[in-house]
VEXDREN-2710 file (C-alpha; in Angstrom, 1 decimal):
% VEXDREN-2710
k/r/px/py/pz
1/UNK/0.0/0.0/0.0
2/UNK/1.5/3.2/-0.9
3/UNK/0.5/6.3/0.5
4/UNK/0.4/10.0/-1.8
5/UNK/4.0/11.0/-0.5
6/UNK/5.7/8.0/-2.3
7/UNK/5.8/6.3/1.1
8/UNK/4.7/2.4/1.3
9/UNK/1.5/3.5/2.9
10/UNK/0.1/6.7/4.1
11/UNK/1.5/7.4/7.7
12/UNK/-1.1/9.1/10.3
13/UNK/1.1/11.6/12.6
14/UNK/-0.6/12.0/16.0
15/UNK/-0.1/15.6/16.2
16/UNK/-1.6/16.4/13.0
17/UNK/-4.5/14.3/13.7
18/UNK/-4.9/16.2/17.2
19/UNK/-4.2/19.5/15.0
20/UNK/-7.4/18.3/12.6
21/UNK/-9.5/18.1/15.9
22/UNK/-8.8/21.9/16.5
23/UNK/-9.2/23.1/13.3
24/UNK/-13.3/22.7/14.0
25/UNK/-13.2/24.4/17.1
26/UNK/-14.8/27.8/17.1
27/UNK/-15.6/30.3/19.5
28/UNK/-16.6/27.9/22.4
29/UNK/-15.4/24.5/23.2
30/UNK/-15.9/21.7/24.9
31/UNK/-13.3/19.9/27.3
32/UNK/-11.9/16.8/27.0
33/UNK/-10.3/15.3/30.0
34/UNK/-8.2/12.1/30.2
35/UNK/-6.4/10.6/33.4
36/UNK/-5.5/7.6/34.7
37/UNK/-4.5/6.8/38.3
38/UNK/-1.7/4.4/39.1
39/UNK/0.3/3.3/42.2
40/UNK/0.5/5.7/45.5
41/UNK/-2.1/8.0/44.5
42/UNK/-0.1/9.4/41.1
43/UNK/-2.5/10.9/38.2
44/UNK/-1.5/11.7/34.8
45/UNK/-4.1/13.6/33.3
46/UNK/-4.8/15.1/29.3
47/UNK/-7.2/17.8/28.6
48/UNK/-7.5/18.9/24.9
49/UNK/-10.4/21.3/23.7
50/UNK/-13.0/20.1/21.2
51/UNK/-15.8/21.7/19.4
52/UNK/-18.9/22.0/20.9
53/UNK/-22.2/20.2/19.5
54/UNK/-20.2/17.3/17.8
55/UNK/-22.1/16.1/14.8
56/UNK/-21.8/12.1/15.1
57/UNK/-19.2/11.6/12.1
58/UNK/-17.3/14.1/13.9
59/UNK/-18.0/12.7/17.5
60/UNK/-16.8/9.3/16.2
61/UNK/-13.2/11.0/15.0
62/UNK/-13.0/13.0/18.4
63/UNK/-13.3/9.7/19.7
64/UNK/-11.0/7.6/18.0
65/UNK/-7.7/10.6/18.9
66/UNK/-8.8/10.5/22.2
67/UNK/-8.9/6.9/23.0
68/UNK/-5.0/7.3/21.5
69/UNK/-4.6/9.5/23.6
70/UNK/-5.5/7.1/26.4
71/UNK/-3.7/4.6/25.3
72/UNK/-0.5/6.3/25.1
73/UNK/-0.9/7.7/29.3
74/UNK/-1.8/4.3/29.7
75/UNK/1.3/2.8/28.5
76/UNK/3.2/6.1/29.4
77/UNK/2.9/6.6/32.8
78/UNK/0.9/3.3/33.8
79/UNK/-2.7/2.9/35.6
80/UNK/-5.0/1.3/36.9
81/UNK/-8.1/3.6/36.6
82/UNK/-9.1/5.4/34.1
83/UNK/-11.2/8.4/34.6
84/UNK/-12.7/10.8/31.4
85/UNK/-15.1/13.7/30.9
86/UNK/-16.3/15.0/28.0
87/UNK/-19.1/14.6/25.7
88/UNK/-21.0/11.2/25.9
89/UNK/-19.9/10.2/22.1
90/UNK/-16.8/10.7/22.4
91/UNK/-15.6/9.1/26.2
92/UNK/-18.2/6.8/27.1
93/UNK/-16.7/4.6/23.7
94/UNK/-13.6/4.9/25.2
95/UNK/-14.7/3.4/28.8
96/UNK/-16.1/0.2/27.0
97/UNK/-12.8/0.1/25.1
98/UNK/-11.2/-0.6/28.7
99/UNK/-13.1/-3.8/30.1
100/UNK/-12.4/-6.8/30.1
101/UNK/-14.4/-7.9/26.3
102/UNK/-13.3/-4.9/25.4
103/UNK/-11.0/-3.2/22.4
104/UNK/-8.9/-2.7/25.0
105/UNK/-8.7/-6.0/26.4
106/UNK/-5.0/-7.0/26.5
107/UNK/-4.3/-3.2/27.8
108/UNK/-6.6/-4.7/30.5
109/UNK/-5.2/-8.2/31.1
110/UNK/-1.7/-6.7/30.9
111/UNK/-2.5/-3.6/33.6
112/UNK/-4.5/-5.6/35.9
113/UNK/-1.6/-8.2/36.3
114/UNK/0.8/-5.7/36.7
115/UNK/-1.1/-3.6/39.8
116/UNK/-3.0/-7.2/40.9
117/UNK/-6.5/-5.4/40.4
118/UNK/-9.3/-4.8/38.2
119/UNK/-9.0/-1.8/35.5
120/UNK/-11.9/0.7/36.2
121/UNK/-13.4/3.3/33.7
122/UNK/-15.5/5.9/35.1
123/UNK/-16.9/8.5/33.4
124/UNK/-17.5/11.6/35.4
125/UNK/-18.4/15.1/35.3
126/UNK/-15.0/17.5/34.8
127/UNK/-15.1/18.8/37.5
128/UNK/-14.2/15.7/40.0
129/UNK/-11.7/14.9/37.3
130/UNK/-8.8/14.2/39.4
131/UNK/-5.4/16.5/39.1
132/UNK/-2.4/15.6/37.9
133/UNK/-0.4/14.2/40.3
134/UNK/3.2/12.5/40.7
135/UNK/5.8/11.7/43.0
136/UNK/9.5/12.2/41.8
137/UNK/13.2/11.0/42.7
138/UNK/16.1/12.7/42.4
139/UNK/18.6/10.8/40.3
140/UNK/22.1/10.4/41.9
141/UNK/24.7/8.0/40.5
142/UNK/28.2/6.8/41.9
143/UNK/31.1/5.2/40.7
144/UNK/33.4/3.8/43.4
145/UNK/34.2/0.6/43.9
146/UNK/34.2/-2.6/41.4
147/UNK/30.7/-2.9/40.0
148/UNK/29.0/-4.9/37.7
149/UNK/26.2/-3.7/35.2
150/UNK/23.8/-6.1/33.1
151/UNK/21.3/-4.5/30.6
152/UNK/19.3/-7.8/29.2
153/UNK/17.3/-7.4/25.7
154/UNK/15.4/-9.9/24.0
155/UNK/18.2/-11.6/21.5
156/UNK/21.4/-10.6/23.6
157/UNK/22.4/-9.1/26.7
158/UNK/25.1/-6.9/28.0
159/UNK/27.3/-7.0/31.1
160/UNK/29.8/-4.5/31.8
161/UNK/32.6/-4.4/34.8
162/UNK/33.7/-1.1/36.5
163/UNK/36.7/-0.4/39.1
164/UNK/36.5/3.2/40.1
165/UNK/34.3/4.6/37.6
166/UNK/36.7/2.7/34.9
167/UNK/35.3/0.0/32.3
168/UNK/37.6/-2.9/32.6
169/UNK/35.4/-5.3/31.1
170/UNK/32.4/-4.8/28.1
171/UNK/30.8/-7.9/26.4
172/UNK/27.5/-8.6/24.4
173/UNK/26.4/-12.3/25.3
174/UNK/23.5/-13.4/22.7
175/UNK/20.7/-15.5/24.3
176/UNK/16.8/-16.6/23.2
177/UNK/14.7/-16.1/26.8
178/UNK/11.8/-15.3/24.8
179/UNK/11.5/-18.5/23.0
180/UNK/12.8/-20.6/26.3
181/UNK/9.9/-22.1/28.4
182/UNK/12.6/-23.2/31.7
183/UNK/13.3/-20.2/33.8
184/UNK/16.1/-21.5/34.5
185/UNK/17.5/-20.9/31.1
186/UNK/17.0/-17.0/31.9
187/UNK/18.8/-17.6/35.3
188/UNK/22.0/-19.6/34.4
189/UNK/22.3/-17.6/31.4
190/UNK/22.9/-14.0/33.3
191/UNK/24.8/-15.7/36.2
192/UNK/27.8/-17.3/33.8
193/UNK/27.9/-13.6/32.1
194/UNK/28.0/-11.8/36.1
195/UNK/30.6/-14.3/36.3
196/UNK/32.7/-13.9/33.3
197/UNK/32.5/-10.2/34.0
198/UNK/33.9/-10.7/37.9
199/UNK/37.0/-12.6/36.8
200/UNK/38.2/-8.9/35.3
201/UNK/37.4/-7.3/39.2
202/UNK/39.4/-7.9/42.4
203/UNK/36.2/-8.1/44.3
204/UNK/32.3/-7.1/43.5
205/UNK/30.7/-4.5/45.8
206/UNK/27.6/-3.8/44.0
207/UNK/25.8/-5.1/41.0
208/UNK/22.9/-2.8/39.1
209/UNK/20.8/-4.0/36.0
210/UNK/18.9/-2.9/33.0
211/UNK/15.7/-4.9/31.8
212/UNK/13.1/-5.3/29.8
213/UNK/9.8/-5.4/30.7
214/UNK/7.6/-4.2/33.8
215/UNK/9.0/-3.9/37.3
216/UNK/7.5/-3.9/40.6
217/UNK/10.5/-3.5/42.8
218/UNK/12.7/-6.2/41.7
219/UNK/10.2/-8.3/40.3
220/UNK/9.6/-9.2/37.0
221/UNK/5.6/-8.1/36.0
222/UNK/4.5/-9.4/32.1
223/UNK/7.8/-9.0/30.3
224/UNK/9.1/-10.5/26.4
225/UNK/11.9/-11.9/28.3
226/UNK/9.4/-14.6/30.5
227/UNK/6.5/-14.6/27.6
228/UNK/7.2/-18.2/26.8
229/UNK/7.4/-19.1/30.7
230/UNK/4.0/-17.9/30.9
231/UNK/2.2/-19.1/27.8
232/UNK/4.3/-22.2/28.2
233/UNK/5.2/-23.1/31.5
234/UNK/2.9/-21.4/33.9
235/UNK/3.7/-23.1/36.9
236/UNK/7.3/-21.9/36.9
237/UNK/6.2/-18.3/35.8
238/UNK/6.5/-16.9/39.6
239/UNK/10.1/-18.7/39.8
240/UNK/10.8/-16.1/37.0
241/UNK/9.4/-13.5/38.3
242/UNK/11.8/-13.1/41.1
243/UNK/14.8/-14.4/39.6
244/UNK/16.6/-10.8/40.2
245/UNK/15.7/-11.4/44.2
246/UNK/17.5/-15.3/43.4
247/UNK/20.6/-13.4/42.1
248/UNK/20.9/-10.7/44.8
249/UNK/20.9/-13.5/47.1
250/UNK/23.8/-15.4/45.4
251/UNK/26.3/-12.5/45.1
252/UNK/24.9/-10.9/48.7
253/UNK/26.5/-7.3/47.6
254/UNK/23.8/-4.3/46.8
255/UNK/21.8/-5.3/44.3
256/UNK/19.3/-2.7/41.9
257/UNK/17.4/-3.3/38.9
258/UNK/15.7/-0.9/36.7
259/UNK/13.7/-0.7/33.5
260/UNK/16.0/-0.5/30.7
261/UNK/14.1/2.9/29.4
262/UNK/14.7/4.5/32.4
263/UNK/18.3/3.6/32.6
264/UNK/18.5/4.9/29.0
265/UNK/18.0/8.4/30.2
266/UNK/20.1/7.7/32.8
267/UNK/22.8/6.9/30.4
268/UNK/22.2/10.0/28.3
269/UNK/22.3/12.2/31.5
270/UNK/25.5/10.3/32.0
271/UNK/27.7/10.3/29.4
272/UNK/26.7/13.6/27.9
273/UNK/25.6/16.0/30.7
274/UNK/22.1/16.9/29.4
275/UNK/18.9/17.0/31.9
276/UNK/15.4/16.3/30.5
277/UNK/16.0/13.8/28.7
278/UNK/14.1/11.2/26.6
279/UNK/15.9/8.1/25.8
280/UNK/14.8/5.7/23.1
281/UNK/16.7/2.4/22.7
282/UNK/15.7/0.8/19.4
283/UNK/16.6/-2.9/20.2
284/UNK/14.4/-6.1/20.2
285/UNK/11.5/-3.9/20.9
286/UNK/10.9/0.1/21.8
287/UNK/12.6/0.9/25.4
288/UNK/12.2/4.4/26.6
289/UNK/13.3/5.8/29.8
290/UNK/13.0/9.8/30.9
291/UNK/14.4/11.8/33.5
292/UNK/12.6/15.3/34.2
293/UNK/14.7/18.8/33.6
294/UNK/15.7/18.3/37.5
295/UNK/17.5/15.2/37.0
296/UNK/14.1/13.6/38.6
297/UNK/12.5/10.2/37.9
298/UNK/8.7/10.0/37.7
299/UNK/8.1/6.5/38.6
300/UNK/6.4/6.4/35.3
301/UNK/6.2/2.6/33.2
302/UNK/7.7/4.3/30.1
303/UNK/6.3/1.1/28.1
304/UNK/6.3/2.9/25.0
305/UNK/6.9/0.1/22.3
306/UNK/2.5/-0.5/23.4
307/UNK/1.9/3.0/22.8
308/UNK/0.8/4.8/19.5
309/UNK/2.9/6.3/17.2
310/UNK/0.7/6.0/13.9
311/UNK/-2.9/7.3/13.9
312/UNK/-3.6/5.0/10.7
313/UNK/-5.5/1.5/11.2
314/UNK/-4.0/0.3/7.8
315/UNK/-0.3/0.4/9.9
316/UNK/1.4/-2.6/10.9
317/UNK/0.1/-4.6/14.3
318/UNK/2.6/-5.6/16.9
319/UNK/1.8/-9.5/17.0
320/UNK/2.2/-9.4/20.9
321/UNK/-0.8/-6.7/21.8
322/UNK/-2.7/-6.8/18.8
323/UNK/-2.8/-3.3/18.2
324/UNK/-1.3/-1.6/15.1
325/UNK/0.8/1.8/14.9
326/UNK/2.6/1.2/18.1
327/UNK/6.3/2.4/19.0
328/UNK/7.5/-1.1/18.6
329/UNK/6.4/-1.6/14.8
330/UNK/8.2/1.8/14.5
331/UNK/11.6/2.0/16.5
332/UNK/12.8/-1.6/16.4
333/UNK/14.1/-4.9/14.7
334/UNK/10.7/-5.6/14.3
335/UNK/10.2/-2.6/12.6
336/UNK/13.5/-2.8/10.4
337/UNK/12.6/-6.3/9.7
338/UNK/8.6/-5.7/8.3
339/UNK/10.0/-2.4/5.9
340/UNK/12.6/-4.4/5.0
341/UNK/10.7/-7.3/3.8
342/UNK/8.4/-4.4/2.4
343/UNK/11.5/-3.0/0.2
344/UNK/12.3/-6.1/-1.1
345/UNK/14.7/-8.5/1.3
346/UNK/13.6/-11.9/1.5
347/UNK/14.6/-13.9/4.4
348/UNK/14.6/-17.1/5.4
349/UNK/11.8/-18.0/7.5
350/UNK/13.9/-19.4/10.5
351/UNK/16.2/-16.1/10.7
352/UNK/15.8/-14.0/13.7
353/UNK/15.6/-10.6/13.9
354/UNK/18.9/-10.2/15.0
355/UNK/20.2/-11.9/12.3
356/UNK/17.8/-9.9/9.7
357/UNK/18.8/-6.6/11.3
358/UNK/22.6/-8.0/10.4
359/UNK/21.8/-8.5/6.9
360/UNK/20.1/-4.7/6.5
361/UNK/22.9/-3.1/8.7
362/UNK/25.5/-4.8/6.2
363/UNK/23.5/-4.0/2.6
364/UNK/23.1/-0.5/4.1
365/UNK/27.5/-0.1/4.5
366/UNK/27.3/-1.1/0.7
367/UNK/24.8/1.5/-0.1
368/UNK/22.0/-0.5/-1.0
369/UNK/19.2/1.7/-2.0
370/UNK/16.4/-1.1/-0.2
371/UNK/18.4/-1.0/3.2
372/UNK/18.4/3.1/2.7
373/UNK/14.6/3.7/2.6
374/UNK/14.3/1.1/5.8
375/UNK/16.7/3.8/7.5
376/UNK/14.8/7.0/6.1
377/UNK/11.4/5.2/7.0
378/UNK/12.1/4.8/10.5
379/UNK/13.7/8.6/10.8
380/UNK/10.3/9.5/9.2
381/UNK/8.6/7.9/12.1
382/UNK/11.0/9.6/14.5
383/UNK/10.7/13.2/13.5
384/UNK/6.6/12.7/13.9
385/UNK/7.2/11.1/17.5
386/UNK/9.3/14.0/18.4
387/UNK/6.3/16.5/19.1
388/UNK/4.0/13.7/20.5
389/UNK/6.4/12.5/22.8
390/UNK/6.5/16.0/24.0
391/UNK/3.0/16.5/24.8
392/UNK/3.6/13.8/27.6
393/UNK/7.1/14.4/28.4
394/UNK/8.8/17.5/29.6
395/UNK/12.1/17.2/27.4
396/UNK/14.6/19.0/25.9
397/UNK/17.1/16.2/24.8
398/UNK/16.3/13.3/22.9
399/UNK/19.1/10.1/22.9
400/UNK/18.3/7.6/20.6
401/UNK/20.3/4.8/21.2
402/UNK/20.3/0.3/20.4
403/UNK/21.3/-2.0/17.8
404/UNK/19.1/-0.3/14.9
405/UNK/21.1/3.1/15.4
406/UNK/24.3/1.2/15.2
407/UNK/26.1/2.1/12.0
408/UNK/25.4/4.2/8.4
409/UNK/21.9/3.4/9.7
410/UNK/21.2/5.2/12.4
411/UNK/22.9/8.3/11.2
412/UNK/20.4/8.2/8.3
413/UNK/17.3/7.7/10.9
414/UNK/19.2/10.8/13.0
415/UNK/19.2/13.2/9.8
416/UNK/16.4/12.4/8.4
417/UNK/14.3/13.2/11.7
418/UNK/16.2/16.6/12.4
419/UNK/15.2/17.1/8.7
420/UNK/11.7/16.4/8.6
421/UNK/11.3/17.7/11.9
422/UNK/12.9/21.3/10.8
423/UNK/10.4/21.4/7.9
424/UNK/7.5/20.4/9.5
425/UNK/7.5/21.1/12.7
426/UNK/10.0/23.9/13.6
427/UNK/9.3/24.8/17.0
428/UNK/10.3/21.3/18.1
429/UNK/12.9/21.6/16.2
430/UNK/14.1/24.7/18.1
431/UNK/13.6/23.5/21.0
432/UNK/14.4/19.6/21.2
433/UNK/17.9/18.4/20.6
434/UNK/17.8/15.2/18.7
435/UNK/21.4/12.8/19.4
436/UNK/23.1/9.7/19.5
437/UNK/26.2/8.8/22.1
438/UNK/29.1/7.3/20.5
439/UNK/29.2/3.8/19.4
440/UNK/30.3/2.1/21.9
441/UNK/28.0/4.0/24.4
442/UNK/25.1/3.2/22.1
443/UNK/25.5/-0.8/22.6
444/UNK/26.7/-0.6/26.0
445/UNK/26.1/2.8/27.7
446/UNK/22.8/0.9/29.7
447/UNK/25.1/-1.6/31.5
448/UNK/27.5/0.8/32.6
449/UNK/25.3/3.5/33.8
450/UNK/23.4/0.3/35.2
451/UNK/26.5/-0.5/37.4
452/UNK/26.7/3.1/38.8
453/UNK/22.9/3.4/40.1
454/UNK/23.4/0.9/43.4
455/UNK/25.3/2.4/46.6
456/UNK/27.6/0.6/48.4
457/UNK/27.7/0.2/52.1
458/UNK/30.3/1.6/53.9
END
């Protein structure tokens, strides 16, 4: 399918939709007010204007941008109950969305294993609309002693050894958790690599971690890395669950885990100074991490591979959630690997993505024209994120880090966004600086900020 612009189909940008919502409003308006509620009484809430006395074509489109909207606090900032105001047509579509039978239903499943309670959708007059709300952490990061730092992805994970702040040991180990049913597997795997990596330290005083997936302290929630423990092996899908608490046991030194979007930003803030940061690590799937303009955490899930990038329902659906448009069909392998196979590779059908991503990274050195529009595509997605992102993050720096950026390919994606985003949208583009770290701290800049985030007791 391709779109009028030449492109393989015709790409929805969130902003402009929201911008086509405006464009009716005359002068009066009506309110509409999005928030969900998550853990320890924090809110993120979304009001946007709308015109008043929506015809129902035009109630139905209202509609349909704010149950994006939704979606993307939802899988932004996390939540367990969803409260909206508005005009009937357009929110009480969106409550039914969010039950269990509903559109919404894995977004349900997902959040109510995650919190251990029911989702709610309430509709309710704006004014009891609850206020935004959320509890931050200052960030503060050390480097003494010898320290270990994992960051585990979906095909490979890393493991990096510090002493004083130096690197004295950096390795990618490949592995398959999501396709392994034993938890086990996932376990023995990450000990031999801690292992390896201690033999190049005197001694280890702390050990911090990157991961994939949902935490709840140092448990594993619904993650890629345990999905075939759970479809698979249920009865052993707790055991994996606390296999970080099984580990911090074994070494007996201070032990802390964090999201791997999260330690993203705290890479970025790291190794190039900047505060309000965004960081987006295009690996197995979307990771994305933030860290506010005060070098404070929000406590936000920051699951943003589950959260909409593309307004159009002709886009791609990430086979995991159902849904289609999401930052993981955009800013990933498995993004690299459906436009590539749209362009014109042909794989063979038992080559992972890792391998696939190999085989565009290596056509792209040679200057294959195929591997080049993979490369612009996904910059194209980039520069529209850019301004969405930023109506739900308070950000002046973007890092986009991970495999995908690694090589020609990424500085393509990083052109091609500052580009786009210049032309069509140049107040972002004055205001949002748009990078990538080195090489070296693209692939392995999570494990050793990672390593720096536990403190060691004296």
């Amino acid at each position: 399918m391709t779109g009028k612009d030449g492109n393989m189909y015709d790409y929805k940008a969130p902003m402009q939709a929201l911008w086509s919502v405006y464009d009716g409003i005359g002068s009066k308006a009506d309110i509409v007010s999005i928030a969900w509620e998550r853990e320890n009484g924090n809110v993120f809430r979304y009001d946007f204007p709308v015109p008043q006395r929506l015809d129902p074509k035009a109630a139905k489109y209202v509609s349909f941008v704010a149950e994006r909207i939704a979606k993307f606090i939802l899988w932004s900032a996390g939540g367990y109950k969803l409260y909206l105001a508005g005009p009937d047509a357009v929110v009480k579509p969106i409550a039914k969305a969010y039950t269990k039978k509903g559109a919404r239903a894995f977004d349900y499943d997902f959040f109510a294993s995650i919190y251990g309670r029911p989702v709610e959708a309430q509709v309710v007059p704006y004014r009891k609309m609850p206020e935004m709300r959320e509890k931050t952490a200052v960030v503060k990061t050390v480097a003494d002693g010898c320290r270990i730092g994992f960051d585990l992805g979906a095909s490979d994970f890393k493991i990096s050894a510090l002493n004083k702040g130096k690197v004295v040991f950096s390795k990618e180990f490949p592995w398959d958790p999501r396709n392994n049913a034993d938890p086990e597997y996932h376990y023995s795997k990450l000990t031999a690599g801690l292992k390896e990596a201690a033999k190049h330290l005197p001694r280890v005083d702390a050990i911090g971690g990157s991961t994939a997936g949902v935490l709840v302290d140092k448990k594993l929630g619904l993650a890629s890395l345990l999905r075939a423990v759970k479809e698979k092996n249920p009865s052993k899908f707790e055991q994996g669950q606390n296999m970080f608490y099984r580990i911090e046991k074994d070494w007996g030194v201070p032990f802390a885990v964090y999201n791997d979007g999260d330690v993203t930003a705290l890479a970025g803030m790291l190794s190039m100074n900047k505060n309000g940061i965004l960081g987006v690590a295009m690996g197995s799937s979307e990771a994305v991490g933030y860290v506010d303009p005060k070098r404070r955490m929000t406590g936000r899930i920051c699951e943003l591979a589950f959260a909409p990038v593309d307004f159009n329902p002709c886009a791609p659906k990430d086979e995991w959630s159902g849904d289609y448009g999401v930052g993981a069909m955009a800013f990933s392998q498995q993004a690299a690997n459906w436009l590539a196979q749209k362009y014109g590779f042909k794989f063979p059908k038992a080559m992972k993505l890792p391998e696939r991503l190999k085989v565009v990274q290596a056509a792209m050195e040679k200057g294959d024209a195929k591997a080049l529009k993979v490369y612009l595509e996904i910059g194209r997605f980039l520069a529209h994120a850019i301004p969405w992102y930023n109506e739900f993050y308070d950000y002046e720096n973007m890092m986009i880090l991970g495999r995908v950026t690694s090589g020609l390919g990424g500085e393509v994606i990083l052109e091609t966004a500052k580009r786009i985003l210049k032309d069509v949208y140049p107040e972002w583009a004055e205001k949002i600086d748009v990078f990538m770290p080195d090489e070296q701290a693209r692939r392995l800049g999570q494990s050793v900020a990672a390593a720096q985030i536990p403190v060691i007791k004296k």
